[in-house]
Every structure is written in C-alpha cells, then in structure tokens.
Backbone as CSV, one residue per row, in Angstrom:
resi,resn,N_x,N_y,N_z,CA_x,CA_y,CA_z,C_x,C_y,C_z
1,UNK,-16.374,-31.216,-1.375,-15.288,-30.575,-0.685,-14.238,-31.607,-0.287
2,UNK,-13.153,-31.575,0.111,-11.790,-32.119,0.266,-10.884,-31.689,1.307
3,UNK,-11.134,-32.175,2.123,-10.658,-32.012,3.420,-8.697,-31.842,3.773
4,UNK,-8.496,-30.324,3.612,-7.112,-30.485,3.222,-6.748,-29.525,4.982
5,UNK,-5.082,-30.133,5.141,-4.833,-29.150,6.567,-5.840,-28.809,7.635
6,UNK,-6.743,-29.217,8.183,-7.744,-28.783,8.578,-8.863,-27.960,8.237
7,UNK,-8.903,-27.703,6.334,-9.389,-26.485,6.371,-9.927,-27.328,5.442
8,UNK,-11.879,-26.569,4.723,-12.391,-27.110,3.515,-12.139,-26.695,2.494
9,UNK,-11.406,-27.430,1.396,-11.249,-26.694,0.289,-12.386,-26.940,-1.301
10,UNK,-12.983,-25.572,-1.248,-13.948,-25.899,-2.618,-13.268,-25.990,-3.701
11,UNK,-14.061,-27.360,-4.490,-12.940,-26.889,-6.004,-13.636,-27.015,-6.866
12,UNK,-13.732,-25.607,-8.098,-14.575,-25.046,-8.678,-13.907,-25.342,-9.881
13,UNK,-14.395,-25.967,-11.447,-14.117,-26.482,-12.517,-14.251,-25.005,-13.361
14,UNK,-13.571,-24.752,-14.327,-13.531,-23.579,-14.990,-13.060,-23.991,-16.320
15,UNK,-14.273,-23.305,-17.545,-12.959,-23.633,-18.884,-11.740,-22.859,-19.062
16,UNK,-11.634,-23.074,-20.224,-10.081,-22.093,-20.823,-10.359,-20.760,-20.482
17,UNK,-11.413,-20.331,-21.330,-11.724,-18.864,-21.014,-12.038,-18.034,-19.939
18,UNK,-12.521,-18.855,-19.205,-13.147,-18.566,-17.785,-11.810,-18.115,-16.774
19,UNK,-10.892,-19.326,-16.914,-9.466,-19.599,-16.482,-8.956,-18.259,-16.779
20,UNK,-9.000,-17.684,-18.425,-7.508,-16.581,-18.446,-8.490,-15.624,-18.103
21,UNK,-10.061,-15.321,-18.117,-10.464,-14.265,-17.721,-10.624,-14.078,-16.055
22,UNK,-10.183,-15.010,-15.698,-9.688,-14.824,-13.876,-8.252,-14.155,-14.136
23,UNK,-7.561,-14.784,-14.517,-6.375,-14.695,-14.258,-6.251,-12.996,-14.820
24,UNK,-6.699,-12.445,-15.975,-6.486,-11.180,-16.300,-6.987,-10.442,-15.264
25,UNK,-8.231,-10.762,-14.906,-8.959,-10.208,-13.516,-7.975,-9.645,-12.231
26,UNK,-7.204,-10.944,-11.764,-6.323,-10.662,-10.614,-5.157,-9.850,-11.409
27,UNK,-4.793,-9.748,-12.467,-3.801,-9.375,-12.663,-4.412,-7.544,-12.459
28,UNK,-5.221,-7.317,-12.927,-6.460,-5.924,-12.892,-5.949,-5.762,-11.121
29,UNK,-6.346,-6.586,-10.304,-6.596,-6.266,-9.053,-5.076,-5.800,-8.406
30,UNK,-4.041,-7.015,-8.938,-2.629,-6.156,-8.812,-2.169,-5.064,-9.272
31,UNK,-3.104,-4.294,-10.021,-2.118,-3.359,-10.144,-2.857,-2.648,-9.602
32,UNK,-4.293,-2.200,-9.139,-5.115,-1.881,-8.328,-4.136,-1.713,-7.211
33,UNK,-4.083,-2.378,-6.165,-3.187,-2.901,-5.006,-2.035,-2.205,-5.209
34,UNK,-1.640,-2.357,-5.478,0.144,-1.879,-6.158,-0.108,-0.214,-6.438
35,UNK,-1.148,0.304,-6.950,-1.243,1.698,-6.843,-1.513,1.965,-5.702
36,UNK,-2.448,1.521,-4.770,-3.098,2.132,-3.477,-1.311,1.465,-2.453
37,UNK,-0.725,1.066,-3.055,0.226,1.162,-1.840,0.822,1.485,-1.798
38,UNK,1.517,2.441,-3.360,2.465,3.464,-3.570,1.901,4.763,-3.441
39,UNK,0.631,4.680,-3.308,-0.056,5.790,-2.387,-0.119,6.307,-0.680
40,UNK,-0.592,4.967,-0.269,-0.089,4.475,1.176,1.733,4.788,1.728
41,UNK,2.474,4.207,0.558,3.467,4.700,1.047,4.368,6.285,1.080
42,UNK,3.863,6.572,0.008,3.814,7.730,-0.246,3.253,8.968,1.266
43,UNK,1.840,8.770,1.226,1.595,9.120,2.461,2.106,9.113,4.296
44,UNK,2.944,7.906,4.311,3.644,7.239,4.929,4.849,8.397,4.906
45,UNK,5.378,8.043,3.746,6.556,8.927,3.850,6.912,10.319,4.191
46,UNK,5.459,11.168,3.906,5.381,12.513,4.279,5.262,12.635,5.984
47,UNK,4.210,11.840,6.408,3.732,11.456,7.555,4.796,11.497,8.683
48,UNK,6.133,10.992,8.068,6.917,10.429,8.555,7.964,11.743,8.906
49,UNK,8.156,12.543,7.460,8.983,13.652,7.704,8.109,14.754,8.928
50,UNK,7.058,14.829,8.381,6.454,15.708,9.572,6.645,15.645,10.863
51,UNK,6.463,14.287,11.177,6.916,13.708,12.538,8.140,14.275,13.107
52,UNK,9.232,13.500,11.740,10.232,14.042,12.535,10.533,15.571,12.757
53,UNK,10.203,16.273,11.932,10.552,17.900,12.119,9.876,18.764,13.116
54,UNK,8.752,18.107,13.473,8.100,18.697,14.470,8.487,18.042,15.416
55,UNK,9.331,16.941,16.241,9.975,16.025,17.145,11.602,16.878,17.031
56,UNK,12.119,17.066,15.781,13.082,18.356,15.994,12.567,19.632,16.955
57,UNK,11.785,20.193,15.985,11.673,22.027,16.795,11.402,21.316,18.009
58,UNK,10.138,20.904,18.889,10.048,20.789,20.027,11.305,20.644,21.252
59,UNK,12.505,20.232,20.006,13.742,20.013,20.829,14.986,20.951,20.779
60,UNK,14.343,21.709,20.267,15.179,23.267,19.843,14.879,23.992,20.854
61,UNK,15.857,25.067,20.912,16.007,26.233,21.630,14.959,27.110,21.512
62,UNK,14.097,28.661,22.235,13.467,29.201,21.707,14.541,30.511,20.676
63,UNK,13.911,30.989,19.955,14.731,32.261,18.820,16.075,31.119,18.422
64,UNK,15.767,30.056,17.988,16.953,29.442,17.364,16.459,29.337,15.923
65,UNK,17.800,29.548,14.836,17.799,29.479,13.419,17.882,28.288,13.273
66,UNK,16.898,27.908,11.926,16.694,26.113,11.629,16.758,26.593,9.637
67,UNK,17.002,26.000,9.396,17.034,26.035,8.215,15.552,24.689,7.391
68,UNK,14.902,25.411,6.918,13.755,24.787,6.753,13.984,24.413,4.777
69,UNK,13.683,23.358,4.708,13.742,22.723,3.404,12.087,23.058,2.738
70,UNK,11.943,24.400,1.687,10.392,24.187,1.030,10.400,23.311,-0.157
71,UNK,11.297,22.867,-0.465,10.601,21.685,-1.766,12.045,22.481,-2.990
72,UNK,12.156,21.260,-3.377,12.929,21.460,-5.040,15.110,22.156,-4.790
73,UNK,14.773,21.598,-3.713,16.934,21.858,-3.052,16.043,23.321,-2.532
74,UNK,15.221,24.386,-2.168,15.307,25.463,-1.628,15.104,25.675,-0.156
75,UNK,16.206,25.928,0.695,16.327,26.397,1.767,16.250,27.686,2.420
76,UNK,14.979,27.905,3.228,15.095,28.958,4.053,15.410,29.220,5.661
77,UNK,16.074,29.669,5.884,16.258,30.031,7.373,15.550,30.955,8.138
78,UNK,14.846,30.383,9.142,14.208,30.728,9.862,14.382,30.627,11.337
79,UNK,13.501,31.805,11.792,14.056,31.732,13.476,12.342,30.775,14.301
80,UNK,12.579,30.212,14.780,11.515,29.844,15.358,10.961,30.204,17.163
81,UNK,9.873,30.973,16.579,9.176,31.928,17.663,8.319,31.405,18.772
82,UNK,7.854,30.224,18.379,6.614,29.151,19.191,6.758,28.140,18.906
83,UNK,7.367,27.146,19.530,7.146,25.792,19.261,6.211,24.906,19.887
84,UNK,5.427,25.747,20.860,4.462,25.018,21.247,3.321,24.941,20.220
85,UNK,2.753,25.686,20.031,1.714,25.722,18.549,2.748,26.027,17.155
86,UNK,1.675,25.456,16.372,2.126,25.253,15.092,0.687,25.379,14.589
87,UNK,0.561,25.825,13.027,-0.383,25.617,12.325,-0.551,24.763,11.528
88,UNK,-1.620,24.185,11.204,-2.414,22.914,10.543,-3.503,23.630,9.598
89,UNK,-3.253,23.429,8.196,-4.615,23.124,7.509,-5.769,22.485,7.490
90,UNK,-6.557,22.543,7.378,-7.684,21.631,7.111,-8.843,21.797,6.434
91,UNK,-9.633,20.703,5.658,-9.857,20.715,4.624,-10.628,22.307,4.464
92,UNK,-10.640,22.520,3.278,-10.728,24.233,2.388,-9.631,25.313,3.366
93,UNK,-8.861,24.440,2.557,-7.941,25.662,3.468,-8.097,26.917,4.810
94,UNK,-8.777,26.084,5.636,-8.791,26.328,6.853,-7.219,26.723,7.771
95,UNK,-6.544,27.507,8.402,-5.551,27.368,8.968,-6.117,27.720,10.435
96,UNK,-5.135,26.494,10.846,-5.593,26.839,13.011,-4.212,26.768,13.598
97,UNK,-4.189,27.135,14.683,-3.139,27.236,15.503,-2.863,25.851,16.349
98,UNK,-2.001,24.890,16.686,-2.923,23.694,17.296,-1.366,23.158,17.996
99,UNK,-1.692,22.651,19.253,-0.421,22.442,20.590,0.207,21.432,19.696
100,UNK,1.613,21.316,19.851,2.579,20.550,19.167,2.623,19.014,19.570
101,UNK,2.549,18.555,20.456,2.051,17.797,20.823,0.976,17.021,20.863
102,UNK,-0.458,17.781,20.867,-1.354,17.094,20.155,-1.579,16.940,18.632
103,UNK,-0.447,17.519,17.397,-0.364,17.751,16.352,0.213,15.987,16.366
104,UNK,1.308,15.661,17.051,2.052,14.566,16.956,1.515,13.701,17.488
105,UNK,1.153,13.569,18.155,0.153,11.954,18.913,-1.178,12.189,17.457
106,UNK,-1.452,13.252,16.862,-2.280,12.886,15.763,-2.033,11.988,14.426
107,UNK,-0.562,12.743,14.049,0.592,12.014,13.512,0.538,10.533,13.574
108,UNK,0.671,10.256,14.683,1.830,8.962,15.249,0.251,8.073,15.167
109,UNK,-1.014,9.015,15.237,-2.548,7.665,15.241,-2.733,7.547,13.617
110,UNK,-2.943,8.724,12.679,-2.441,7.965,11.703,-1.636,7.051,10.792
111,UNK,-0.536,7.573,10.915,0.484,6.605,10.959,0.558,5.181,10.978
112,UNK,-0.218,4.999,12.284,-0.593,3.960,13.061,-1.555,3.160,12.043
113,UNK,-2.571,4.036,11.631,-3.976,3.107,10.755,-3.403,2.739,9.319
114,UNK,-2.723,4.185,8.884,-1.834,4.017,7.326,-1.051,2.473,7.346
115,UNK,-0.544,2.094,8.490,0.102,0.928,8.649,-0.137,-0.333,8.421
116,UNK,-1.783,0.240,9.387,-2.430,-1.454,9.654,-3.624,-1.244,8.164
117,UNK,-3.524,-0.152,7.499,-4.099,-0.320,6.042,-3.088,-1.085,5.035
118,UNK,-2.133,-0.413,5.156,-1.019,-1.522,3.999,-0.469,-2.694,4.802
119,UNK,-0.750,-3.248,5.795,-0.773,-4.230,5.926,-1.777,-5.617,5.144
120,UNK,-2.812,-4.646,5.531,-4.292,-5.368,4.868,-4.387,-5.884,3.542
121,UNK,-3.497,-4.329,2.635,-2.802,-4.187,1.649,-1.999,-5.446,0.839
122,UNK,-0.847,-5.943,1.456,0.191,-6.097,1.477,-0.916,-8.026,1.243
123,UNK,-1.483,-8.070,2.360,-1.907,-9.410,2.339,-2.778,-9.717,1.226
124,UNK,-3.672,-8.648,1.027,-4.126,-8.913,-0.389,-3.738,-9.107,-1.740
125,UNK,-2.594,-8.729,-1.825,-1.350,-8.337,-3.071,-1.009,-9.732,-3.061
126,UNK,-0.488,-10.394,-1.533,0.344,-11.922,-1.917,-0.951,-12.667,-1.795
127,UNK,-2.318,-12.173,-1.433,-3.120,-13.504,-2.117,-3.563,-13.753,-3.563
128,UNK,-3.874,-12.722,-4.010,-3.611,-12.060,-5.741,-2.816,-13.255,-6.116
129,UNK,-1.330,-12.667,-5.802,-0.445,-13.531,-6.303,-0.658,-14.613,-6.020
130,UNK,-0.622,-15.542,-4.957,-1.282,-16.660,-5.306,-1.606,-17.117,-5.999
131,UNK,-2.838,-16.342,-5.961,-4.271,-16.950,-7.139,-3.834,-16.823,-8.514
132,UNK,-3.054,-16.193,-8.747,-2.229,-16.168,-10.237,-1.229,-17.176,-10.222
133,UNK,-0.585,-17.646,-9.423,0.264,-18.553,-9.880,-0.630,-19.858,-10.004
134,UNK,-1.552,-20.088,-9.195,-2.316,-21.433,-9.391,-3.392,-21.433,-10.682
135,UNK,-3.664,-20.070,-11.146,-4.631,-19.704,-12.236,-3.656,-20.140,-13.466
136,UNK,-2.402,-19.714,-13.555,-1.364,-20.078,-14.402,-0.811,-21.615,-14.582
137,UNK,-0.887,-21.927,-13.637,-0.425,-23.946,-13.107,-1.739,-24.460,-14.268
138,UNK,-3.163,-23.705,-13.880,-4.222,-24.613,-14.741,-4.047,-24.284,-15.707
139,UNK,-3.720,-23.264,-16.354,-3.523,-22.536,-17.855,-2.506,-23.863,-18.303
140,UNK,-1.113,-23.789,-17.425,-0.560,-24.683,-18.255,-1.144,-25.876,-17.949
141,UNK,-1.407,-26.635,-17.499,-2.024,-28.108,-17.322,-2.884,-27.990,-18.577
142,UNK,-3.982,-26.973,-19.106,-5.001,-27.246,-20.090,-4.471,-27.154,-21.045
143,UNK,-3.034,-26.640,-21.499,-2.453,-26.399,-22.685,-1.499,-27.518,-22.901
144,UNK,-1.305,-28.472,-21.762,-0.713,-29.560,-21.461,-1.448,-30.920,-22.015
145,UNK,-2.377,-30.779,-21.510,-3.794,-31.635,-21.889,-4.147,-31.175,-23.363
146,UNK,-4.283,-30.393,-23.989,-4.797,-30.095,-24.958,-3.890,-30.484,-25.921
147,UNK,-2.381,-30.250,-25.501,-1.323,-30.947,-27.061,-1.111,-32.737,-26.763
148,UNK,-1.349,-33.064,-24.760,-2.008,-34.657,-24.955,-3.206,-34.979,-26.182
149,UNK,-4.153,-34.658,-25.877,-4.941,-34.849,-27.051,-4.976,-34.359,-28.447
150,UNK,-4.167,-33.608,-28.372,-4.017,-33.801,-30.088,-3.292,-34.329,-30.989
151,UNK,-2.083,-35.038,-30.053,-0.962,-36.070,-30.167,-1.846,-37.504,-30.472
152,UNK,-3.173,-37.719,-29.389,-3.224,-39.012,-29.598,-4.425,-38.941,-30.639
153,UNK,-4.616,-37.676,-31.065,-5.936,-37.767,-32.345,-5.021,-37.995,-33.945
154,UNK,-3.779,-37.438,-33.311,-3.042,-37.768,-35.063,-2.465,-39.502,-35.300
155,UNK,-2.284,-39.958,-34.037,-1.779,-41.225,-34.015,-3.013,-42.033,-34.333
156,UNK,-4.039,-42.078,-33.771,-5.178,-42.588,-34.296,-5.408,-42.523,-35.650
C-alpha cells in the first residue's frame, strides 16, 4: 500500500484484457445509473407537479373554476367542491379519500428520499467516471508501452 493524502491506496496490477473488461464493465454500470436517474428524475418531476397543484387548490376559493390539464394539450374545467380531501390511489387500484394536507407532507417526504436517492445516484455516476478515465490513462499507457517495445525489438 502507498500512503497517499492521508488515505491507503491499494494498487492492483491488471493485464490488457482484464483492463478493457473493467473498463466495459463501468461503462455497463453508467448506463445502468444514467437510466435509474432519468427515472428518479422523471419521478421527481411528477412529484413535483402534484405538489404544486394541490398547494394551488388548497389556495383557491370554495365552487371556484380551475381549469385542469389531463394529458396531451386537453383541458377541462372544473369546479372544485372539497379541497380538503382529495383522492389517492393505491396499489390495485384502490381509491381513498385522504386530508390535503396529509397528501402533501407525504409528497414533500418522498420527494425528500427521491432526492437523497439521486444524490447517492449522482455520486456513483462521477465515481464510474472516474474509474473510467483512470481505466483509460492505463489502456493508453499499455498501448504506449507496447509500441515502446516494439520500436526497440525492430532496432535490435
């Protein structure tokens, strides 16, 4: 071991093959990563509209017209009758009635974990990368070394 920054660093000898079959490896794991966080964000993003529309009505009038967006430019207008409950699915299409407020502090705790998941995310992706750029540094060094020695086998 080699005592670098305060920290121990192991250093593990690898051939050629060993080398690009890491390196294809992490490249496997980035895109791994890279899907689960356009998932994450994705989720994020819905998460996010919900929030706000239910942080709207709560701030609406009662019998006031809202114009509600269902998907694809189609708008319906609607009068809204209860803004204290709202309904929630859940899993097998279960529907419940459930206080608006505790709908949103539910919101705002996922949210919360979705966050500190693509964070987790996010750090794993730039250590990936990392490890690919230094997996690549040895790729070229051995392909570096390898036309060294075959330079000095023709001069011989």
């Amino acid at each position: 071991m080699v005592a670098e920054k305060g920290k121990d660093v192991k250093k593990i000898r690898l051939n050629k093959e060993q080398t690009i079959s890491l390196y294809r490896s992490k490249e496997q794991e980035l895109k791994k990563i890279s899907d689960k966080l356009e998932e994450i964000d994705n989720l994020l993003l819905e998460i996010r509209k919900a929030e706000q529309t239910l942080t709207e009505i709560k701030n609406i009038k009662d019998k006031e017209s809202l114009l509600v967006n269902i998907g694809a430019g189609v708008l319906v207008n609607c009068i809204i009758e209860n803004k204290k409950d709202v309904k929630i699915t859940l899993p097998g299409n279960i529907i419940v009635d459930k206080d608006t407020d505790l709908i949103l502090a539910d919101i705002r705790k996922r949210k919360d974990e979705l966050t500190d998941i693509r964070k987790k995310f996010v750090e794993s992706y730039q250590n990936n990368v990392r490890t690919i750029q230094q997996v690549s540094k040895a790729i070229e060094q051995m392909e570096a070394q390898k036309a060294t020695e075959s330079q000095k086998g023709l001069v011989n």
